[in-house]
C-alpha positions as CSV (number, residue, x, y, z in Angstrom):
1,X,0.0,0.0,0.0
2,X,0.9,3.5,-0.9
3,X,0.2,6.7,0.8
4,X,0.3,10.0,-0.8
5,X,0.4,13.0,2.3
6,X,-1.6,15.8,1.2
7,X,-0.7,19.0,3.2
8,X,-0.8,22.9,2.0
9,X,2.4,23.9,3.4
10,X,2.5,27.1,6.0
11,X,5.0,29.1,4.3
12,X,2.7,29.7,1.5
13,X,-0.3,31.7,3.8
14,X,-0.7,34.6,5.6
15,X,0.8,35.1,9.1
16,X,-1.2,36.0,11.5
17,X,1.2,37.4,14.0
18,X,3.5,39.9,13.4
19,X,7.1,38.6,13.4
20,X,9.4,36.4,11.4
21,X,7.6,33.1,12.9
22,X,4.8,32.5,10.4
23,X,2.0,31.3,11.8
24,X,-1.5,30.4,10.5
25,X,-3.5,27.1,10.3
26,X,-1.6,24.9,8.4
27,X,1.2,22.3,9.3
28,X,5.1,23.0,8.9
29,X,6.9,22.3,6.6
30,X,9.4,20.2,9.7
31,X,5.6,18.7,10.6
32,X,5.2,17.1,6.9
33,X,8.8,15.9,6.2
34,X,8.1,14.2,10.1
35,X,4.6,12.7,8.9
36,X,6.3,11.4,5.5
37,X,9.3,9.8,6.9
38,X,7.7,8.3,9.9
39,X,5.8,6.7,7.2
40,X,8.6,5.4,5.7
41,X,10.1,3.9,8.6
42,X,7.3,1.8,9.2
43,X,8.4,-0.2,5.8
44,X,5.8,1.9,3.8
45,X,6.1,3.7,0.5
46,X,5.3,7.2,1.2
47,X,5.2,10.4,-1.2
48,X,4.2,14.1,-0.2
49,X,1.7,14.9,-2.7
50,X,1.3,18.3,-2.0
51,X,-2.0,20.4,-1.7
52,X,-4.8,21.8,-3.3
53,X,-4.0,22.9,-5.7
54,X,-2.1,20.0,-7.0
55,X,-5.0,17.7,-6.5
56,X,-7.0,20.4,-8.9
57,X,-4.3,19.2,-11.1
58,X,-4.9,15.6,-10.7
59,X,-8.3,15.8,-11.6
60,X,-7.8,17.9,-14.6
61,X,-5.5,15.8,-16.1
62,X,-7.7,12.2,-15.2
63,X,-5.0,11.2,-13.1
64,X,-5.3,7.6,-11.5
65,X,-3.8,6.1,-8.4
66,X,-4.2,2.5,-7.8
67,X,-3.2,0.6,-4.5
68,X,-2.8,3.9,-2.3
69,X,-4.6,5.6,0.3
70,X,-4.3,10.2,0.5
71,X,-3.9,10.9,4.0
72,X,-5.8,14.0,4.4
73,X,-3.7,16.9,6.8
74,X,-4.7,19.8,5.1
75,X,-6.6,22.8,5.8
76,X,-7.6,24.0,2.3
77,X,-6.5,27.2,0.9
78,X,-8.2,30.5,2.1
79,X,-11.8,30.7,1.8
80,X,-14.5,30.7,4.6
81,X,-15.0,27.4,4.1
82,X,-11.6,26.1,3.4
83,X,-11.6,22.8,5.0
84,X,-14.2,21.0,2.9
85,X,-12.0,21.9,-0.4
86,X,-9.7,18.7,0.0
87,X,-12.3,15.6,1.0
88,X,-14.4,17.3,-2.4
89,X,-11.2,17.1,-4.6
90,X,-10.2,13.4,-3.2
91,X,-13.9,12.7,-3.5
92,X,-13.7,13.6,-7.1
93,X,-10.3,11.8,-7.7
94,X,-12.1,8.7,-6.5
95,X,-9.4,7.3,-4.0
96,X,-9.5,6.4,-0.6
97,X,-8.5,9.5,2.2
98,X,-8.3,9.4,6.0
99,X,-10.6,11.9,7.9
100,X,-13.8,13.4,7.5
101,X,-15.7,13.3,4.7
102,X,-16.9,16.7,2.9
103,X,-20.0,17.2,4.5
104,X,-18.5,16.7,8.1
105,X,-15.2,19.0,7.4
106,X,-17.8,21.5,6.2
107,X,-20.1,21.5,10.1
108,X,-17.4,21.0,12.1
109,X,-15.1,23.8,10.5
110,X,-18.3,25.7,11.3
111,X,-18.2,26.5,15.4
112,X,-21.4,27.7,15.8
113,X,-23.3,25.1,13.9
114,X,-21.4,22.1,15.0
115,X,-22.8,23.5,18.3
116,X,-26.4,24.0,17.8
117,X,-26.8,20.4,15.8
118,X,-25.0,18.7,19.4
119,X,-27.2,21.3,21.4
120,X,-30.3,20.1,19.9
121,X,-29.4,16.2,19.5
122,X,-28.1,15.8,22.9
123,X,-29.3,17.8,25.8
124,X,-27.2,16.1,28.0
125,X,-24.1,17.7,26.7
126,X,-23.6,21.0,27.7
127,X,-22.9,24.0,25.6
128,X,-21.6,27.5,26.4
129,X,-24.4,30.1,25.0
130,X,-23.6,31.9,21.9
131,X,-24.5,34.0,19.0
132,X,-23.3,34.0,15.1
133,X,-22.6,37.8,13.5
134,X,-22.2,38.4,9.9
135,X,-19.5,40.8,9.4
136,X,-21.6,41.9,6.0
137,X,-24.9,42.5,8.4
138,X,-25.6,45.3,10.9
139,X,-26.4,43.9,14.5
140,X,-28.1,45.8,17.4
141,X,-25.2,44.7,20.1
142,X,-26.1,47.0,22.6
143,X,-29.5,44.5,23.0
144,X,-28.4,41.1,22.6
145,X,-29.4,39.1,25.3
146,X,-26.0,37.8,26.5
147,X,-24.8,37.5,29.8
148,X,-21.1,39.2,30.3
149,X,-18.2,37.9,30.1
150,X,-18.2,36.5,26.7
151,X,-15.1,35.8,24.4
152,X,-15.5,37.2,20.7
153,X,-13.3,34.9,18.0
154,X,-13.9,34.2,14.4
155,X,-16.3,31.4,13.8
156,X,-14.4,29.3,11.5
157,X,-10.9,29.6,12.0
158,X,-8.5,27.1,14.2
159,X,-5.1,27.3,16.1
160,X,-6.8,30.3,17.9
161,X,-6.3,32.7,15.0
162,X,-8.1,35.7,15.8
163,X,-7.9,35.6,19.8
164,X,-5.6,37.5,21.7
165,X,-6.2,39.0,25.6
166,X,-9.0,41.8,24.5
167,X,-11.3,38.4,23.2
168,X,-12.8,38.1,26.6
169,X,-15.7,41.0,26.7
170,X,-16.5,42.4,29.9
171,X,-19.2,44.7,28.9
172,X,-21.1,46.2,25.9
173,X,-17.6,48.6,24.7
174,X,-15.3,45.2,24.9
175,X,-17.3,43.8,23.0
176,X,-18.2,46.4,20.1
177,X,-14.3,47.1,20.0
178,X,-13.0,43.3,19.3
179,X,-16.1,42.6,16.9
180,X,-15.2,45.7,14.8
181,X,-11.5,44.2,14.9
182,X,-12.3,41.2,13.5
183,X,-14.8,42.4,10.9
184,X,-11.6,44.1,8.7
185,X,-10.3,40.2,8.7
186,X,-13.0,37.6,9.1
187,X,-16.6,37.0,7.8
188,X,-18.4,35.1,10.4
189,X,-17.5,35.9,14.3
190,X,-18.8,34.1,17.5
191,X,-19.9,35.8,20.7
192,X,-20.0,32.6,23.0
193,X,-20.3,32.9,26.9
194,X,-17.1,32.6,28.7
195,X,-16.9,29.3,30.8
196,X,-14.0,29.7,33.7
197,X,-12.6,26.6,34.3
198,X,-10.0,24.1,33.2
199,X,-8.9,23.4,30.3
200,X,-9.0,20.0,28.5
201,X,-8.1,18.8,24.7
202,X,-8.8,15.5,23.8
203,X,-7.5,13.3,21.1
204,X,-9.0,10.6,19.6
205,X,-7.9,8.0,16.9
206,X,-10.7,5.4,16.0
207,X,-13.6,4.5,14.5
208,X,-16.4,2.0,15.9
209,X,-13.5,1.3,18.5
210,X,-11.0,3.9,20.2
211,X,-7.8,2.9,19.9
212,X,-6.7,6.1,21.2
213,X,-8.8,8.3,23.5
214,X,-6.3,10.7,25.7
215,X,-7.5,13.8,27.9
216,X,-5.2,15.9,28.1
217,X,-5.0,19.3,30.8
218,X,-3.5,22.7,29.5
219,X,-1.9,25.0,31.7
220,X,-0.3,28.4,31.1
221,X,2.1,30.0,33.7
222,X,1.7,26.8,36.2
223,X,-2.0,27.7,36.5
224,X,-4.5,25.0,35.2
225,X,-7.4,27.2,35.9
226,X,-8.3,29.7,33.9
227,X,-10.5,32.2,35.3
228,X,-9.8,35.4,32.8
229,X,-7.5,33.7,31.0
230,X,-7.6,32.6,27.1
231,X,-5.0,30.5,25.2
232,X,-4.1,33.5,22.3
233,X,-2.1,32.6,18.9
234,X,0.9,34.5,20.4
235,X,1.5,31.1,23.5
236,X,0.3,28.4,21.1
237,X,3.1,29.6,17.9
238,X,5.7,30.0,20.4
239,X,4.8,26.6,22.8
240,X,4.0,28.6,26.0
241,X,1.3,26.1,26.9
242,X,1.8,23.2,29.8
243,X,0.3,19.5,29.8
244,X,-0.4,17.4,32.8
245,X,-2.1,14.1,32.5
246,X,-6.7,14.8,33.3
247,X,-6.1,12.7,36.8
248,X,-3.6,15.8,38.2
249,X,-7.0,17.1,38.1
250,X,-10.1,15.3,37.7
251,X,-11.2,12.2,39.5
252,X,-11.2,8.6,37.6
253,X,-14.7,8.9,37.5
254,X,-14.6,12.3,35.8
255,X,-11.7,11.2,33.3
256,X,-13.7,8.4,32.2
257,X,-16.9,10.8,31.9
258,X,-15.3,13.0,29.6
259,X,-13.7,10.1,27.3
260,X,-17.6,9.0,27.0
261,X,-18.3,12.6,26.1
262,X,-15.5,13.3,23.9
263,X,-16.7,9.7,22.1
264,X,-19.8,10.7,21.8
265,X,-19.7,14.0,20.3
266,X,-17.3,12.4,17.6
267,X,-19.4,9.8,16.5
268,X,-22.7,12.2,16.9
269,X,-20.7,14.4,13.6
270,X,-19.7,11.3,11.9
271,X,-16.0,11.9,12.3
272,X,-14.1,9.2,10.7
273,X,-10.3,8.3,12.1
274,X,-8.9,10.8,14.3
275,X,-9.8,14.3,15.8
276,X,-9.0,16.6,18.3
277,X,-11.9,18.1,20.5
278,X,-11.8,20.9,23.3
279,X,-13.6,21.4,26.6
280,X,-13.7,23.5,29.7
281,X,-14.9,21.9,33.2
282,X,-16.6,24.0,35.6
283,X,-18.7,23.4,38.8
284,X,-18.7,19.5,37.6
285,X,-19.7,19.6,34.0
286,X,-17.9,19.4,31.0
287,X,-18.7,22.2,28.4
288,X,-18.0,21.6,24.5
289,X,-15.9,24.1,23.1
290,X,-15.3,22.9,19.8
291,X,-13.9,19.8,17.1
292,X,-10.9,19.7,14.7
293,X,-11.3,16.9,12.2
294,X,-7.2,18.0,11.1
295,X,-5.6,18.7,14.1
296,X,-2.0,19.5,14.1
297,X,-0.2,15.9,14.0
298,X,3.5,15.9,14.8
299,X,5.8,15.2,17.9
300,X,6.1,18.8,19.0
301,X,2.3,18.8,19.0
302,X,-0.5,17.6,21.5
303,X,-0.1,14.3,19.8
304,X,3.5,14.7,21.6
305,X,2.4,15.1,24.9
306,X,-0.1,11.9,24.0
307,X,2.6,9.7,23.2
308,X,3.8,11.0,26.6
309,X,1.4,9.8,28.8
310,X,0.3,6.8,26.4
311,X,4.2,6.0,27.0
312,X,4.7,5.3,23.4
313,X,6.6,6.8,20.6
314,X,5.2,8.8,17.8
315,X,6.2,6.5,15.2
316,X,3.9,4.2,17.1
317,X,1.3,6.7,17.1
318,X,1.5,7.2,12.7
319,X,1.2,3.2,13.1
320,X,-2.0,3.3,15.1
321,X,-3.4,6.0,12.7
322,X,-2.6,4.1,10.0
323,X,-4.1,1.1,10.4
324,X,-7.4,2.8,11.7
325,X,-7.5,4.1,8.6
326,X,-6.6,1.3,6.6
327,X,-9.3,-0.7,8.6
328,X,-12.0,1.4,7.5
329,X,-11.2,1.5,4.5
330,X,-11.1,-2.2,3.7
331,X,-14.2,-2.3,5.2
């Protein structure tokens, strides 16, 4: 078997912090040579295909690849709704990919939506409050019905473009400030109630089975609770961020209920392989924050500080990965 990594390259976007780090929501191009020759070392013929627009490419000139599978990193190019362009093109090449397919890229690269379809499937599972503007639309904020603090953030962007410290919103002024901020960049923003608490990411590799389902706890400055505190673009790019395993600060009990929730939300979108999904905990319940169906995969990432607690390698990880993916799609 043959797999083909396709993977827009981050030198080739905007970056969204000022400085000579370039930073936006695509892998490295260290993250992709890692991906590719892990590959390889597990005995497996492995080519970086490239992105986008070289799969527009494919199709144009009726390309065919037998005998391979695309594993699907990418992020798409720039457009609102940039992360269902690469399932449609591999759709339309007519090979197998790992990942979501287009419909589910589409919701779950969507925030608010992904929200309101779990909110009114599952009431069990709570959800912060929250309201979609239209940059292109005029919107009465001095009357929403909201309940301060809220944090302000672009609706369909990850890797927390967009947030800095002024996203929290402490009253009506906050708010109008950040929102006309964002309008000059992004199309759709979220106003979503601020939920104080810790912070939890959780990483899942699976399908009907998990084979991999790891809570992990973020911490900035040795505090794991954040009461005003948001993780900004400026601490993820430069790796400011702290992990300790979910039991440094949640009961057994409690680990276990949010693996069941995590589980659950991920088969509720039909998520196929591997994702990454985010939650606060407050006053005993776990609040859904949101769902990446192409999280950032590479040692220096969370999937690092997985392997970490799993105790096993990343090379090991890739493996697992692999043949979840190749299960399904034998299947």
């Amino acid at each position: 078997m043959k797999y083909y990594v396709v993977c827009d390259c981050r030198d080739n976007f905007p970056n969204y912090l000022d400085g000579k780090k370039i930073y936006n929501d695509h892998f490295s191009k260290a993250s992709i040579n890692e991906i590719v020759s892990t590959i390889k070392e597990l005995n497996h013929e492995c080519t970086y295909f490239g992105g986008v627009k070289d799969l527009i490419e494919a199709i144009d000139s009726n390309s065919i690849y037998p005998d391979c599978i695309f594993l699907n990193f990418n992020d798409g190019l720039t457009q609102l709704h940039k992360r269902g362009q690469t399932p449609i093109l591999l759709e339309m090449l007519s090979v197998p990919y790992s990942g979501a397919d287009p419909f589910t890229s589409l919701l779950v690269s969507d925030k608010y939506f992904t929200k309101e379809l779990i909110k009114n499937t599952c009431s069990d599972i709570k959800i912060p409050e929250s309201i979609l503007v239209f940059s292109n639309l005029s919107l009465d904020l001095k009357n929403l019905n909201i309940k301060y603090p809220v944090i302000v953030k672009p609706n369909n962007e990850g890797s927390s473009i967009g947030i800095d410290k002024n996203s929290i919103c402490y009253n009506f002024d906050d708010l109008r400030n950040k929102i006309m901020k964002l309008k000059k960049t992004f199309n759709n923003i979220l106003i979503e109630e601020y939920i104080e608490g810790f912070e939890f990411t959780v990483f899942i590799v699976g399908n009907k089975n998990s084979y991999i389902n790891q809570p992990l706890a973020i911490g900035l400055n040795d505090k794991y609770y954040f009461e005003h505190d948001v993780c900004d673009a400026d601490i993820k790019c430069n790796h400011k961020r702290q992990y300790v395993a979910p039991e440094a600060l949640l009961s057994s009990q409690n680990v276990n209920k949010l693996k069941l929730i995590a589980k659950q939300i991920f088969d509720m979108l039909h998520i196929r392989d591997y994702a990454r999904l985010d939650f606060r905990y407050n006053n005993n319940e776990f609040y859904f924050i949101e769902a990446n169906t192409v999280p950032a995969i590479s040692s220096t990432s969370d999937v690092g500080e997985v392997c970490k607690l799993l105790h096993i390698s990343f090379k090991e990880f890739v493996n697992i990965l692999l043949q979840t993916v190749n299960d399904r799609v034998e299947l």
